[in-house]
C-alpha positions in Angstrom: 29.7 -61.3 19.5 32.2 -58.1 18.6 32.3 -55.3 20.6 32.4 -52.0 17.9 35.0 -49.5 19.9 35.3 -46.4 18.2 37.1 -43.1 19.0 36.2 -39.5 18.4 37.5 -39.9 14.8 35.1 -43.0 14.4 31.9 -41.2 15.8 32.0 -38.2 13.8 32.1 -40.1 10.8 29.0 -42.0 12.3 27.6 -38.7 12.2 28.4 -37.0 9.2 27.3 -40.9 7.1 24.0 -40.4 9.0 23.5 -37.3 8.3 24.0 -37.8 4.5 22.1 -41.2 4.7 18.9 -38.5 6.0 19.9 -35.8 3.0 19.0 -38.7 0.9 15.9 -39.3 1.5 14.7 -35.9 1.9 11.2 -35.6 0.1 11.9 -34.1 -3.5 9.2 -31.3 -4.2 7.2 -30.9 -7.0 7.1 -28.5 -9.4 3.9 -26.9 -8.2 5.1 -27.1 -4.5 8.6 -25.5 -5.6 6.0 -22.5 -7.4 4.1 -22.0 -3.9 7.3 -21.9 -2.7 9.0 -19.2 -4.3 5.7 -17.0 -4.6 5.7 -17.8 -1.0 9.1 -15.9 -0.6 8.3 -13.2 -3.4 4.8 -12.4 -2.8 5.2 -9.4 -5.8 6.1 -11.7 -8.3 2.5 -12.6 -9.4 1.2 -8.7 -9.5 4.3 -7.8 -11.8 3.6 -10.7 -13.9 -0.1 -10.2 -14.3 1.2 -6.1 -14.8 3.6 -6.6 -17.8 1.0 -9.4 -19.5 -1.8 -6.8 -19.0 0.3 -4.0 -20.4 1.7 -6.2 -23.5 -2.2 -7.5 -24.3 -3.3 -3.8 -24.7 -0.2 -2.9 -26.3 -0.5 -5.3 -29.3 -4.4 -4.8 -29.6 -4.2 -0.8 -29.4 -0.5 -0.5 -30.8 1.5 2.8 -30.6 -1.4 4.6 -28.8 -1.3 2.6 -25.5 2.7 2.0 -25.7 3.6 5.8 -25.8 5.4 7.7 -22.9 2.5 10.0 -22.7 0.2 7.4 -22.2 2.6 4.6 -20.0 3.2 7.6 -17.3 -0.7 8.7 -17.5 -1.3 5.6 -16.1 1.2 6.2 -12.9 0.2 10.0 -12.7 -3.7 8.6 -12.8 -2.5 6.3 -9.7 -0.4 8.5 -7.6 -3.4 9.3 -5.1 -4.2 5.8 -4.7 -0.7 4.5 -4.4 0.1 7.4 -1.7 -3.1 6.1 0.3 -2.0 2.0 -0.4 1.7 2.4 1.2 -0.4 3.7 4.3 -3.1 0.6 4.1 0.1 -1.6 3.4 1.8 -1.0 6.4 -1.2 -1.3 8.9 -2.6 -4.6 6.2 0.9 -5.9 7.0 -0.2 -6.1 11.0 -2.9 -8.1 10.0 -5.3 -5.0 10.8 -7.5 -2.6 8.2 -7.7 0.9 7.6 -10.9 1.8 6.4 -10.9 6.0 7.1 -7.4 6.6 5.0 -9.8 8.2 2.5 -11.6 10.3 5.3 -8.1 11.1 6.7 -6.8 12.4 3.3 -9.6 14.6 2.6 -10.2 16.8 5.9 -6.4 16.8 6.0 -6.7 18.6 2.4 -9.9 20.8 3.5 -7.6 21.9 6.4 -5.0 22.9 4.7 -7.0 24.8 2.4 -9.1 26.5 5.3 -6.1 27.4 7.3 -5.1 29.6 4.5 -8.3 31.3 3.0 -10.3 31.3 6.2 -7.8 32.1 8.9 -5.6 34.2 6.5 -2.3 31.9 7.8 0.5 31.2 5.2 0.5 27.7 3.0 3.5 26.5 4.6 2.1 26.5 7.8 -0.9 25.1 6.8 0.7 22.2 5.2 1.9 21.6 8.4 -1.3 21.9 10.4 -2.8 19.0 7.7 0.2 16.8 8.1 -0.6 16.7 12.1 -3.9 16.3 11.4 -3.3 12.9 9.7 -0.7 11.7 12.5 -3.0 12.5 15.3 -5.7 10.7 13.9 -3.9 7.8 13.2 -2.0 7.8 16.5 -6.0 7.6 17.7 -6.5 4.6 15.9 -3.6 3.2 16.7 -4.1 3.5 20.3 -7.6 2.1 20.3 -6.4 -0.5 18.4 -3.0 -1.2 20.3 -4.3 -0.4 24.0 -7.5 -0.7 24.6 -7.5 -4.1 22.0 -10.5 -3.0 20.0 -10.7 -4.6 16.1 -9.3 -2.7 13.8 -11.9 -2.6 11.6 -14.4 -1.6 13.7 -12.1 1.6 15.1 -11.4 2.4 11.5 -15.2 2.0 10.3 -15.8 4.0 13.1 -13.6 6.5 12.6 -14.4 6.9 9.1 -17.8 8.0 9.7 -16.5 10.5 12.6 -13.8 12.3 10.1 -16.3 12.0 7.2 -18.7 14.1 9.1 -16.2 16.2 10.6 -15.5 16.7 7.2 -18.7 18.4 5.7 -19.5 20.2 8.9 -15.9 22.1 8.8 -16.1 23.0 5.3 -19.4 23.7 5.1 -19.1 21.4 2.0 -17.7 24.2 -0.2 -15.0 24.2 -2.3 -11.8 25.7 -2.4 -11.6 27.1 -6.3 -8.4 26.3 -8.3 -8.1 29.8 -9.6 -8.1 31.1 -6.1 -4.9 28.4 -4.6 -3.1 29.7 -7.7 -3.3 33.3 -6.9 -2.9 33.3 -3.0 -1.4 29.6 -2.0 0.3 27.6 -5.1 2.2 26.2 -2.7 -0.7 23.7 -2.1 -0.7 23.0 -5.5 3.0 21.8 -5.6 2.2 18.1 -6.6 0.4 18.7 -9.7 3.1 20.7 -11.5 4.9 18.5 -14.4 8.4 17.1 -15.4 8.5 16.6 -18.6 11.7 14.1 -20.0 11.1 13.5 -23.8 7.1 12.2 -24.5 6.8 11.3 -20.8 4.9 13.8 -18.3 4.8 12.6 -14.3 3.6 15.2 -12.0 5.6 15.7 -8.6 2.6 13.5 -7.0 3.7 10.6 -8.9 7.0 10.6 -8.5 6.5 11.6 -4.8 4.5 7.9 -4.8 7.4 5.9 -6.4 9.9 7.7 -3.4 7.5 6.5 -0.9 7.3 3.4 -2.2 10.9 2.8 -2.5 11.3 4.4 0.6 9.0 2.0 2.7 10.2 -0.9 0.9 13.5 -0.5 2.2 12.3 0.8 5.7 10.1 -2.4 5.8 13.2 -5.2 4.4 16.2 -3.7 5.9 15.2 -1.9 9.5 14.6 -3.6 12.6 11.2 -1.4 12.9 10.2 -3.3 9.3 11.1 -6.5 10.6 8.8 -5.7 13.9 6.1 -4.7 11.3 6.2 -8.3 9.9 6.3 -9.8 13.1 3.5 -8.6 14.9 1.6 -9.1 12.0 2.7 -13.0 11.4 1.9 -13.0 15.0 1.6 -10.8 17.6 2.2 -13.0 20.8 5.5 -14.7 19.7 6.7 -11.2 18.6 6.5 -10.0 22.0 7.6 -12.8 23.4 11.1 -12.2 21.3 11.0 -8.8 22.9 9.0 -6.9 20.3 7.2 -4.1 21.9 3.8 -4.7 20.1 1.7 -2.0 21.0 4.1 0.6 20.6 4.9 -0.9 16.8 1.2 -1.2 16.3 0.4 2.9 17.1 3.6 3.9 15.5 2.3 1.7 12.3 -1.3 3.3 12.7 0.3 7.4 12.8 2.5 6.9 10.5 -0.3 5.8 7.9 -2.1 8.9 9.0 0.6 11.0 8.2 1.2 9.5 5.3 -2.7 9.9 4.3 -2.6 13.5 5.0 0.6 13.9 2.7 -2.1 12.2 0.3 -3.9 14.8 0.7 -1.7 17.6 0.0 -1.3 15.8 -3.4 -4.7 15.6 -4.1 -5.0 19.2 -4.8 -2.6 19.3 -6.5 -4.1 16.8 -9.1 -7.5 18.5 -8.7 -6.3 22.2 -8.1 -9.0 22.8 -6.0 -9.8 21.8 -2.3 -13.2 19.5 -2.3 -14.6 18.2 0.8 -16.3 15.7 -1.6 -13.1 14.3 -3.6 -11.1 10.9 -2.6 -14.1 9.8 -0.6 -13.6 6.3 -2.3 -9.9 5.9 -1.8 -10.1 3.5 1.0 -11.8 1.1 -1.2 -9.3 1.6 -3.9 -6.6 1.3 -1.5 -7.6 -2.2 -0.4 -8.1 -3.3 -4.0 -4.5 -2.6 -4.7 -3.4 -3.9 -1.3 -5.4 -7.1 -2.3 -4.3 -7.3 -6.4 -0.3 -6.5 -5.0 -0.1 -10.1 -3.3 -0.3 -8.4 0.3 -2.2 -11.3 2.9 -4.8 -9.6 4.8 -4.0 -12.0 7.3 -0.9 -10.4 8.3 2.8 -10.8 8.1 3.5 -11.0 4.7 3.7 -9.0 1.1 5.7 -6.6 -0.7 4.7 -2.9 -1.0 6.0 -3.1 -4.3 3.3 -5.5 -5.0 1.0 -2.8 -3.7 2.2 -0.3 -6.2 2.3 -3.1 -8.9 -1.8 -4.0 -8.1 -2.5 0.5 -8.2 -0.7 0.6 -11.3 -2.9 -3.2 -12.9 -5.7 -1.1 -11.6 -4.7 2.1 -13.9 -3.7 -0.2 -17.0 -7.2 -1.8 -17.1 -8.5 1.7 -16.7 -6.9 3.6 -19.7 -6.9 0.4 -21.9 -10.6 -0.1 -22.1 -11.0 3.5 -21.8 -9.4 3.7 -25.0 -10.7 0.9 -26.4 -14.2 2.2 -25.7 -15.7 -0.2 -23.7 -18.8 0.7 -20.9 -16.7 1.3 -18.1 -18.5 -1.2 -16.2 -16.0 -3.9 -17.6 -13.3 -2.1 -15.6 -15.5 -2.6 -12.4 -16.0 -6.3 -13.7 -12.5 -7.1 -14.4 -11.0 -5.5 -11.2 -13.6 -7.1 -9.3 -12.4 -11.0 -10.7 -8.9 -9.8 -9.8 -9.7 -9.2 -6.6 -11.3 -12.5 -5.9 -8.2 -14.4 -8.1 -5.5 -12.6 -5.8 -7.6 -13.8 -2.6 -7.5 -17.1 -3.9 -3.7 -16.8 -5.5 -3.3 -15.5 -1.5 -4.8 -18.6 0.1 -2.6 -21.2 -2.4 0.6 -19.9 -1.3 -0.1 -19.8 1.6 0.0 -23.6 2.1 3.5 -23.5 1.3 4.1 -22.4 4.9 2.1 -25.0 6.0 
């Protein structure tokens, strides 16, 4: 029997021959594991690549028509509104909660700004101003009922919905602001539907107000400890504050920042209608959701990309104007956005056993 003596020397090359006798029979992935995998890290990826293979199908069957300037940015002026309103249900989507009165929000925050001008006599600037607090207070509301008192997002925000809805049509009076009339006495409210025109391509200042936000919050979200708090509460909440997250006050900052950002919505919705309606945008939170859903972002929580958001609003607005042009019922656009949705759910649910 021999006694093995070894040294310090000896040992860590004990070590280091284990640990490369473990490295080698580590479990090689497969090729659909390694896909789940990076889709797992790069939740975008699938909405861009189902946005350029849309965009090159309608391309080759309508030809020049569809793969103009013109038409390319009519597509991301036609999605502006609903890509403003999706950054705000990405962020509060992204706590693993759901914003269902964005739409409510953006519209009484419009009919305000219109009413503090031509019913109180006050000047546009100021009433830009009144809107924008409008939207913060009422998310900061949601987010406190939400954050505080623990009540389910969706119920708060279904609620809610139907409270600023009404609020709505009772404060207007359900009349409309005419266009003719902002022009003369407020263009200011107007701001986002003035043009810049570069060579064939025309993008109003609310579309290229939605790709600033966008790039904004994605780098907010990626490269800010606030962003990374964002993700955290959302992949889950009671480990987050364990590492010294203060949840609740993430959760209502989340909630009135998506107000704001609604009521900014709504400033840019006159602009692309010209006129203040207390009946416009009532649909936008259902839009908003569908582009949250197509863009790769888990309703679950703690993972997606706003780009991906942007990506699924702007799928949403090539499937619009291609079978528009094509002249198709426009009921195959409900149809095909509608198989999306379910597809990215299930896309959604896949990856998702790569963190398994």
């Amino acid at each position: 029997m021999s006694t093995d003596v070894r040294g310090p020397q000896g040992f860590e090359q004990a070590i280091k021959s284990g640990a490369d006798t473990v490295a080698h029979f580590d479990e090689q992935k497969s090729v659909v594991q390694r896909i789940q995998g990076v889709l797992h890290h790069t939740p975008a990826l699938v909405p861009l690549i189902v946005l350029v293979v849309s965009t090159v199908i309608f391309g080759l069957i309508l030809g020049s028509r569809f793969f103009s300037a013109y038409a390319l940015t009519l597509i991301v002026r036609q999605v502006a509104i609903t890509g403003i309103v999706g950054a705000a249900q990405t962020l509060v989507v992204l706590t693993a909660g759901i914003e269902l009165s964005v739409g409510a929000i953006m519209v009484l925050s419009s009919v305000v700004m219109g009413q503090v001008v031509f019913r109180y006599g006050l000047p546009p600037a100021f009433a830009i101003v009144c809107g924008l607090a409008l939207g913060a207070a009422i998310g900061s509301l949601n987010g406190t009922l939400v954050a505080k008192m623990k009540l389910p997002p969706f119920i708060v925000t279904l609620g809610m919905w139907q409270i600023v809805l009404a609020t709505n049509f009772i404060y207007s009076g359900n009349e409309t602001i005419r266009a003719q009339d902002i022009q003369d006495k407020a263009p200011l409210l107007q701001m986002f539907g003035n043009t810049v025109e570069v060579g064939g391509a025309v993008l109003t200042w609310g579309a290229i107000f939605m790709l600033a936000l966008v790039l904004l919050l994605a780098y907010v979200l990626r490269h800010t400890a606030w962003g990374r708090h964002v993700y955290a509460v959302g992949d889950d909440p009671d480990a987050a504050a364990l590492a010294g997250v203060r949840v609740t006050r993430v959760l209502i900052s989340v909630y009135t920042l998506a107000g704001l950002i609604c009521a900014m919505a709504g400033w840019a919705l006159i602009g692309r209608l010209g006129s203040v309606s207390p009946q416009s945008g009532q649909f936008e939170n259902i839009n908003s959701i569908t582009a949250v859903v197509i863009g790769g972002i888990s309703l679950f929580g703690g993972r997606g990309s706003i780009m991906g958001m942007m990506f699924g609003a702007l799928i949403v607005g090539v499937f619009t104007l291609g079978l528009n042009m094509y002249g198709t019922d426009p009921q195959w656009t409900y149809l095909l956005i509608g198989v999306l949705i379910i597809a990215a759910v299930a896309v959604d649910q896949w990856i998702r056993k790569a963190a398994a």
